[in-house]
N, C-alpha and C positions, 0 to 999 in steps of 0.2 A: 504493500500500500504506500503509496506516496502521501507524501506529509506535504504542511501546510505551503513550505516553499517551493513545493517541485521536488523532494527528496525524499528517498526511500526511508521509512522510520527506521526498517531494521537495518540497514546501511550505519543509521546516525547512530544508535544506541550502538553497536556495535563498536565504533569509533568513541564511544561513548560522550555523544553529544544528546541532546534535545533540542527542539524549536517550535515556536508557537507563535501564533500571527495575529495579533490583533486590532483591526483596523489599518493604521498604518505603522503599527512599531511592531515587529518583530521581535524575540527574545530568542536567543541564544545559551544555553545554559550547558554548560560542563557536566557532564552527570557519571561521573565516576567518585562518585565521594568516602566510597570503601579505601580509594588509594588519593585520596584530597585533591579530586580530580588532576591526579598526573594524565597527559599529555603523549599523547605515540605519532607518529607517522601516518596513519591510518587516521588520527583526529585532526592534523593540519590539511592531509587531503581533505577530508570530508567538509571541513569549515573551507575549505577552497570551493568545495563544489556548492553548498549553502550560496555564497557571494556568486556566483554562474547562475544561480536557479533563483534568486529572490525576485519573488512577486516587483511589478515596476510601481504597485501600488506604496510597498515598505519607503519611508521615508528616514524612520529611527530603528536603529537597529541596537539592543542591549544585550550586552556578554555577560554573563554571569555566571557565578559557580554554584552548585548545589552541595550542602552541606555546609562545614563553620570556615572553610577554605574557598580561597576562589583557583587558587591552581599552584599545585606542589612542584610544576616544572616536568620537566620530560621523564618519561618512565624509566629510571634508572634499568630496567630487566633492556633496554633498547642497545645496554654498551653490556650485555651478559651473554656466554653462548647459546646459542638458540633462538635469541632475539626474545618480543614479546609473541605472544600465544597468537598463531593465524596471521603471521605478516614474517613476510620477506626478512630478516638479518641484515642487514645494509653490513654491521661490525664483522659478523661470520664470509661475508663475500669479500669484502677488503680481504682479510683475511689468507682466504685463499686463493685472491689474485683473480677474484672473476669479477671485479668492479675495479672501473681504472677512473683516474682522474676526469674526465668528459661524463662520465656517469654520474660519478658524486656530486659533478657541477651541475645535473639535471634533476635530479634524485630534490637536492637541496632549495634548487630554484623551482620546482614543484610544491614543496614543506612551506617556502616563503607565500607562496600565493593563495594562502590561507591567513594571510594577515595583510597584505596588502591591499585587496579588496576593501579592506575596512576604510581606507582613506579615500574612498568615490567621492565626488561631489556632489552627488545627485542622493545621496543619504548624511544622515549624521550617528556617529555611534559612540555607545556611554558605556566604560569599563563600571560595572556595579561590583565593587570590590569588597570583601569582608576576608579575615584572615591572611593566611599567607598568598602572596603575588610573587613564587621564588620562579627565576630564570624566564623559562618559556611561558611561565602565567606573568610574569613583569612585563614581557618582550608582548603579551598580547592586550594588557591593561594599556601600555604605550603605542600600542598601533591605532586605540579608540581615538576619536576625537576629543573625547572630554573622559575623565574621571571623576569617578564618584567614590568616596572611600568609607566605610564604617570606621569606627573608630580606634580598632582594634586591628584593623591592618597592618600588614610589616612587609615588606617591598625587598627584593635581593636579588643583582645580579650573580647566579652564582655559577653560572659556567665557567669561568677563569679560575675559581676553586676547583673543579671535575677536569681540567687541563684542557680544557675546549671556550670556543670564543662565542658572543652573541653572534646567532646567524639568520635569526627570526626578523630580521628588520628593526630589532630595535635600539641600534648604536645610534639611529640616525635621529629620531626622536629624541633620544633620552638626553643626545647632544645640545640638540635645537632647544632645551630648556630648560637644562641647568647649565650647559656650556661644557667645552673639552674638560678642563681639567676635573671640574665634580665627576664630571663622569667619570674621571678614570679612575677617581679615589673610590668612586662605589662598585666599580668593577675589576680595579683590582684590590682592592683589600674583600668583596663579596660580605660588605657589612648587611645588617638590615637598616631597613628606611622606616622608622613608624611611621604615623599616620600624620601627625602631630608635623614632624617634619617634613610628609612628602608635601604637604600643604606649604610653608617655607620656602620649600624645593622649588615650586610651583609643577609638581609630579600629581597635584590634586587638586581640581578645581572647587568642590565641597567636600567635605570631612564632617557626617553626622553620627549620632549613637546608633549602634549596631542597628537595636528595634528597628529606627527611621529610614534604613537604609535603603529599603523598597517602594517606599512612599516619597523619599525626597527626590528618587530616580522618576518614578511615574510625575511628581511635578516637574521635572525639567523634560521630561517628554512634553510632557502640556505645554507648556512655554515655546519648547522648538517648535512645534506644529502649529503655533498660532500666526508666524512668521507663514505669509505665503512661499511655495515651493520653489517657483524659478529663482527669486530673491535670495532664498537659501541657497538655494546652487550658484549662483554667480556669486555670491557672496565669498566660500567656502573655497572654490576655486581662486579669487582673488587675494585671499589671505595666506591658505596654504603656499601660493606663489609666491607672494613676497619676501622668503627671508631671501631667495636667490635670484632676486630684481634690484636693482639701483633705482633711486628714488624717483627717477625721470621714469624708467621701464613701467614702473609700478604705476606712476601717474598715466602711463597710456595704456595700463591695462584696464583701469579705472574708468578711462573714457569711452572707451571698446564694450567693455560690461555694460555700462548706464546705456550706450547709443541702442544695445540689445536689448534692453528692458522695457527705453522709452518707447523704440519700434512695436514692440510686442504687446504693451502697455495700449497704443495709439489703435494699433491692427486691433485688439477686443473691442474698444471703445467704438470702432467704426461697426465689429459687427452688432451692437448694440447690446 
């Protein structure tokens, strides 16, 4: 049976994901919370194909974890012999030399495009955070657009501890908003981040009590959606753009969006 986005339920559970659709927000939920929703190969696919198949209706889209965790990081059994249960060994092929370098390089840029998708324009998406956020759940809280944190969150790059680098896309974030050097002191020393701090940080746009943390999400869904759509999306693309526009670029991108909106604005108006 396919689920609400166009995805197979037992695909997702298996991957151990869930999604549900309501109206125009979407929810996204982790649901492995037997292992604090750890993270496999098989769930970066499957959030890859989620982002391929969401309705054009979804405008908000919320990740969340199930359980007191939002995501414990990649299944450590992923670097153990035999891999995890029902997936390929990526460590056992290296291994014995049947995976070379151009593989891992596709293998890897496959795992990323379950986090990339998160930064379209044409949606907006809220990390709803509670508990630990360690490595690949960090890397996926940092792909959202915004953060929402309970209060008892704790944030940790910790692949540079396990002798492996962030490869989830999320050096490039986590750059853009504390800067090089924070970054490099929280990935390589692999400290934790409270909640307290990632707010500081600016790693967290609201930090409420635990209880609130479902409700303060559901009103910033409300909020976003009260914003007309094309406005969000030109908006979102314009911003996203400019840490890597010069002030002048930026002002012509500015005038190119508006002349879009005005046109489009003018075209409804005409058809009454």
């Amino acid at each position: 049976m396919a689920g609400p986005g166009g995805v197979a339920e037992g695909d997702l559970e298996a991957a151990g994901l869930r999604l549900s659709v309501t109206g125009e927000v979407a929810t996204v939920s982790l649901a492995r919370p037997e292992r604090r929703n750890a993270m496999t190969g098989r769930t970066w696919e499957a959030l890859a194909h989620v982002g391929q198949t969401l309705s054009d209706s979804v405008r908000i889209v919320v990740i969340k974890g199930e359980g007191p965790s939002f995501s414990s990081g990649i299944d450590l059994n992923m670097f153990r012999p035999g891999g995890v249960e029902g997936e390929t060994s990526l460590v056992d092929r290296i291994a014995d030399g049947s995976a070379d370098d151009a593989e891992l390089d596709t293998v890897i840029a496959g795992y990323q495009e379950g986090f990339r998708w998160l930064r379209r324009p044409d949606i907006v998406t809220v990390a709803a955070v509670r508990g630990h956020a360690i490595g690949a759940g960090f890397q996926l809280a940092l792909s959202c657009d915004l953060r929402v944190l309970a209060d008892d969150a704790q944030l940790c790059m910790k692949e540079p501890a396990l002798g492996l680098v962030p490869d989830l896309t999320g050096t490039k974030p986590l750059v853009d908003l504390v800067g090089a050097n924070r970054a490099m002191e929280l990935c390589l020393t692999a400290r934790t981040v409270s909640a307290a701090e990632a707010r500081e940080l600016r790693l967290a746009e609201l930090v409420v009590e635990g209880a609130q943390l479902d409700a303060a999400v559901d009103d910033l869904a409300a909020a976003l959606l009260a914003v007309p759509r094309e406005a969000a999306t030109a908006t979102k693309e314009l911003l996203r753009g400019a840490p890597g526009r010069t002030l002048e670029e930026q002002a012509v991108a500015e005038r190119r969006a508006q002349a879009g909106r005005l046109t489009a604005m003018a075209a409804q108006a005409a058809r009454g």
